[in-house]
C-alpha positions as CSV (number, residue, x, y, z in Angstrom):
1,X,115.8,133.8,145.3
2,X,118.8,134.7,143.7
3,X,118.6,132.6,140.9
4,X,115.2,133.6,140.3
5,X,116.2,137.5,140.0
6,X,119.0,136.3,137.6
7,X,116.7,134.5,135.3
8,X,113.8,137.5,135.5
9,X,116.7,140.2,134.9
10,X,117.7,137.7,131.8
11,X,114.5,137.9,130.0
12,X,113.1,141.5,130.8
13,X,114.1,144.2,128.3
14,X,112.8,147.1,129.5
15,X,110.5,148.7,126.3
16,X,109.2,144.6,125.2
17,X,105.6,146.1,124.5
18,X,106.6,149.2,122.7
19,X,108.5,147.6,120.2
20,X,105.5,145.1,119.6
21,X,103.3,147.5,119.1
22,X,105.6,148.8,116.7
23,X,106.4,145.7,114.8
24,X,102.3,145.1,114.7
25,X,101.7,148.7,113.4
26,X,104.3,148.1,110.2
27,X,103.1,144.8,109.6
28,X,100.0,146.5,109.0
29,X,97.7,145.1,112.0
30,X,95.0,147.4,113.4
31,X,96.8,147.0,117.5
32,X,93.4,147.7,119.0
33,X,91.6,145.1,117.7
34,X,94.0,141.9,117.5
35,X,93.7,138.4,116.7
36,X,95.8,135.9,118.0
37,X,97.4,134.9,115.0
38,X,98.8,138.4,114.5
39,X,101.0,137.3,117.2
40,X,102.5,134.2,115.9
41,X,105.4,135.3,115.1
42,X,106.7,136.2,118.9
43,X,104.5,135.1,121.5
44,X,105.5,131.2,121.4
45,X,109.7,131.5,121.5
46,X,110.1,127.7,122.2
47,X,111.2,125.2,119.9
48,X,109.1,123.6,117.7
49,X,106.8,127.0,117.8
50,X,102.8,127.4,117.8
51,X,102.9,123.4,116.3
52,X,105.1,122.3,119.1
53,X,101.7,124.1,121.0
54,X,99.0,122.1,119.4
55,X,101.0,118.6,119.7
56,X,101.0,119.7,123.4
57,X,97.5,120.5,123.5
58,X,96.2,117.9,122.0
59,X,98.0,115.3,124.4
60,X,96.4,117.2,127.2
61,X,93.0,117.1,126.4
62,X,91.9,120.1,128.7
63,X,87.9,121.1,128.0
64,X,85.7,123.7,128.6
65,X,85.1,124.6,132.3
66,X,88.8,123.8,133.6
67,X,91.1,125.5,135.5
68,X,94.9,125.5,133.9
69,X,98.1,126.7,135.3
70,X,100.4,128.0,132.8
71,X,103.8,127.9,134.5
72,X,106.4,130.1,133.0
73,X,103.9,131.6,130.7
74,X,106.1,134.5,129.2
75,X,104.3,136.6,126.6
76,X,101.1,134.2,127.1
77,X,100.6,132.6,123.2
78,X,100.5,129.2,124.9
79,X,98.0,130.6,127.2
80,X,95.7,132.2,124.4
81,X,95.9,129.5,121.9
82,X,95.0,126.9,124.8
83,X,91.5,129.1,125.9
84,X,90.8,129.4,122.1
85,X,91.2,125.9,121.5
86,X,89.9,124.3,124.9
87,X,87.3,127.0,126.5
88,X,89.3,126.4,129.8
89,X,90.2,129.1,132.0
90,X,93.9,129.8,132.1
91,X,95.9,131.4,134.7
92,X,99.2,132.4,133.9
93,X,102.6,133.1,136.0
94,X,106.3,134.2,135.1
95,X,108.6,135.7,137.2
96,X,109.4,138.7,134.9
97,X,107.1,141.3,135.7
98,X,107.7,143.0,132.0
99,X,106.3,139.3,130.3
100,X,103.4,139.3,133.0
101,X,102.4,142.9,132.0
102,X,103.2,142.5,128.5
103,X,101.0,139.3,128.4
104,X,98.0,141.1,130.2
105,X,98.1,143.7,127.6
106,X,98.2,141.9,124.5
107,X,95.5,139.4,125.7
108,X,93.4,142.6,126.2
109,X,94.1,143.8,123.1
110,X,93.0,140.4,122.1
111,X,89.6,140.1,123.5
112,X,90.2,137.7,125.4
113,X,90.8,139.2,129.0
114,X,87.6,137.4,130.1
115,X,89.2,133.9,130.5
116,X,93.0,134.3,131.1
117,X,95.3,136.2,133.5
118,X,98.1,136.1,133.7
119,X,100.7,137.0,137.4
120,X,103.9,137.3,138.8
121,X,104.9,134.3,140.9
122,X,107.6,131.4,140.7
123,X,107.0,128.2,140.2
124,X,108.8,127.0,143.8
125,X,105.9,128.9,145.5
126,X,102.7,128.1,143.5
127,X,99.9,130.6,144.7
128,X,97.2,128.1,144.7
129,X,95.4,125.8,147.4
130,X,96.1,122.3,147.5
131,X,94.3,120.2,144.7
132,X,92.5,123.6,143.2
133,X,93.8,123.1,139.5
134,X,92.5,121.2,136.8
135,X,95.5,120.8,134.7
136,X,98.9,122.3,134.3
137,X,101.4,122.8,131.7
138,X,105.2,124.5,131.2
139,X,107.2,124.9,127.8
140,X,110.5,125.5,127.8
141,X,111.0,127.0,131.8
142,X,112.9,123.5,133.3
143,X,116.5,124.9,131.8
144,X,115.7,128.0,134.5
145,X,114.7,125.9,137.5
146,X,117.4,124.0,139.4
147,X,115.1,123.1,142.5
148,X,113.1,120.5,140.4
149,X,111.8,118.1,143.1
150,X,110.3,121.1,144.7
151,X,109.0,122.2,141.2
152,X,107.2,119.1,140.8
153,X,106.1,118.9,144.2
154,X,104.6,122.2,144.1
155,X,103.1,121.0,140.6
156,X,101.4,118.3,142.5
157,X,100.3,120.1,145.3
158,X,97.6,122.2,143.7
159,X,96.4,119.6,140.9
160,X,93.3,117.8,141.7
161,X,93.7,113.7,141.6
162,X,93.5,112.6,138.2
163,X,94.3,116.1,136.9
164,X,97.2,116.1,134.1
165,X,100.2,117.9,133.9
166,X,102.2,118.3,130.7
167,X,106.1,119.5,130.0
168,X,107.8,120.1,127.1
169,X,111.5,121.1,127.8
170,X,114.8,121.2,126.5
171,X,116.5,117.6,127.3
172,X,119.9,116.9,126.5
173,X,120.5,113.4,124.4
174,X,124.3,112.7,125.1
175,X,127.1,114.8,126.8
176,X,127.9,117.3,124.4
177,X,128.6,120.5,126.7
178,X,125.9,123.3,126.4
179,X,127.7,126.8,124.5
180,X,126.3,129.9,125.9
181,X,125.0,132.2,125.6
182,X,121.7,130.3,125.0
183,X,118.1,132.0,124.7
184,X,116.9,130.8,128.1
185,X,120.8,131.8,130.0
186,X,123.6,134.3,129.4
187,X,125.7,131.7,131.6
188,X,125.8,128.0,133.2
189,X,124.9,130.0,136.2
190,X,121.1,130.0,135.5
191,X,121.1,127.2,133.2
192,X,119.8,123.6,134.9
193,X,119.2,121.6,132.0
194,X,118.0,118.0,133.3
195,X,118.4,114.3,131.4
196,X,115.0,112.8,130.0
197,X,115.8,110.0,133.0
198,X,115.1,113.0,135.7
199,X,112.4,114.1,133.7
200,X,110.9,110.5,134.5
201,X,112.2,109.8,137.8
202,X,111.5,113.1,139.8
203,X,107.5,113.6,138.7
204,X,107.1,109.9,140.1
205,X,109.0,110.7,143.6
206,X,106.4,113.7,143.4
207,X,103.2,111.3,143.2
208,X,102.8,111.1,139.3
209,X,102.6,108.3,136.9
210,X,103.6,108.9,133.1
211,X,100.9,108.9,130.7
212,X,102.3,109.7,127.4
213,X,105.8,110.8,125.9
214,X,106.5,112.2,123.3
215,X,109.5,113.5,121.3
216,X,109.4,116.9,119.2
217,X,113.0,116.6,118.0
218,X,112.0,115.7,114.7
219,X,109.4,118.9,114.6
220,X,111.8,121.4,115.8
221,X,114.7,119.9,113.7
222,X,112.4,120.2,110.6
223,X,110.8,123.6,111.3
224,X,114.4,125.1,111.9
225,X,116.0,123.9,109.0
226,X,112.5,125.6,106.9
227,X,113.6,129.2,108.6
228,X,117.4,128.8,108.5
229,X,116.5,127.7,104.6
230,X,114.2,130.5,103.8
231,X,116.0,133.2,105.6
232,X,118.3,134.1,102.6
233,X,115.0,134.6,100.7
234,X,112.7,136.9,102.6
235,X,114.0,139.9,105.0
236,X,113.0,139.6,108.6
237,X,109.1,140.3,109.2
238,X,108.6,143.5,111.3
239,X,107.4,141.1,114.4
240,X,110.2,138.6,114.8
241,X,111.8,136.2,117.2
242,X,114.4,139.1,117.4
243,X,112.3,141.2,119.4
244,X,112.6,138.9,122.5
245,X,114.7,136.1,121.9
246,X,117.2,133.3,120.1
247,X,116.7,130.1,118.8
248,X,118.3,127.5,121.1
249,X,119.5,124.4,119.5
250,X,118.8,121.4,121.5
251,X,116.2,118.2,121.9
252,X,112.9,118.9,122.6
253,X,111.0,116.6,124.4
254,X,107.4,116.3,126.0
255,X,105.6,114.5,128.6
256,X,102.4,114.3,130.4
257,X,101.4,113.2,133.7
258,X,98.8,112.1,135.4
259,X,98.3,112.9,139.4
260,X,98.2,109.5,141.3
261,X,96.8,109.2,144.8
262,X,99.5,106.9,145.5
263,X,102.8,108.5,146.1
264,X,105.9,107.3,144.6
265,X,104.3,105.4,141.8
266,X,105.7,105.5,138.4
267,X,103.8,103.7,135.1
268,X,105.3,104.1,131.8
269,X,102.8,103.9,129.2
């Protein structure tokens, strides 16, 4: 529980949705009747971006009528680009209470209340019955979760057989040590940054077998070097990744799962 406070104390900032609103206002957006896409430019603070998103997506192949678990869903732009893309219901939970109600608000001022919500809860304790979820997804929320064999057996818990479950986190690719601060940790304290070999071994221990992998290095390598290149150019838009967080500067990697009735089995595909 600790740990947990330390990582919601890391993220929250105390006015998030004031200066938002703000940064919407003096880009010129009318902030009671938003789109999405006026949010592009904050709501998705992993690597790789809204892109990163659709390759994710896409993998999944969630449809209209499902139930999906966003785990660590922070400001929710996975969340909404997901329900606009799939029709499925989305249910969202974070551990900061400031990203949950931030979230809420910006979804409302999206129109899109009507199919995602988003809560407070941790991804140790999912608030859901046993096999009640059609899919699940996190981005980016494995560097802040140490207890990963509970995390994936929680994951498993509520998914229905045959459901899928996709992650895209930060994986290191050799032993270069990790500098900090880094967006997701002021400190190796709350930083629990796992090899891709976990990534494969623990979700089959939990009851999954690998369906896909895939590896966004080359995306987030290539979009980064576009804004580090352009950034001479062009001041700062008024609704920035500066309003919530850096950029960190590791591998990216995905993978999907699918839940197996058969515990402990593990198919690479």
């Amino acid at each position: 529980m600790i740990t947990e406070e330390r990582v919601a104390k890391h993220y929250a900032q105390g006015k998030l949705e004031q200066a938002i609103l703000d940064a919407l206002r003096a880009s010129g957006k009318d902030i009671d009747h938003l789109h999405s896409s006026d949010l592009s430019g904050v709501d998705e603070f992993h690597l790789g971006w809204h892109l990163a998103t659709v390759e994710l997506a896409t993998d999944l192949e969630y449809s209209r009528g499902m139930h999906i678990l966003d785990i660590g869903s922070g400001l929710g732009g996975s969340s909404r680009y997901f329900f606009g893309e799939c029709g499925c219901s989305i249910t969202g939970i974070d551990l900061t209470e400031e990203y949950v109600a931030v979230a809420n608000a910006l979804t409302r001022r999206c129109g899109l209340s009507a199919g995602i919500n988003f809560q407070q809860g941790s991804a140790l304790a999912l608030p859901f019955d046993e096999a009640r979820l059609d899919g699940e997804f996190m981005i980016h929320i494995g560097m802040n979760i140490e207890d990963k064999t509970n995390l994936f057996s929680q994951v498993h818990r509520v998914l229905k057989i045959d459901a899928r479950f996709g992650v895209y986190d930060i994986m290191p690719v050799d032993d270069c040590p990790i500098w900090f601060p880094m967006p997701w940790t002021a400190s190796i304290e709350t930083s629990f940054v796992e090899s891709t070999h976990a990534y494969r071994s623990l979700p089959g221990n939990a009851g999954f077998i690998i369906e896909k992998k895939s590896d966004r290095r080359a995306l987030a390598l290539r979009l980064g070097r576009k804004i580090l290149e352009n950034a001479p150019k062009h001041d700062a838009p008024p609704l920035g990744m500066q309003a919530v967080i850096g950029l960190p500067r590791r591998k990216g990697s995905a993978m999907s799962w699918r839940r197996s009735s058969k515990a402990s089995s593990l198919r690479s595909q």
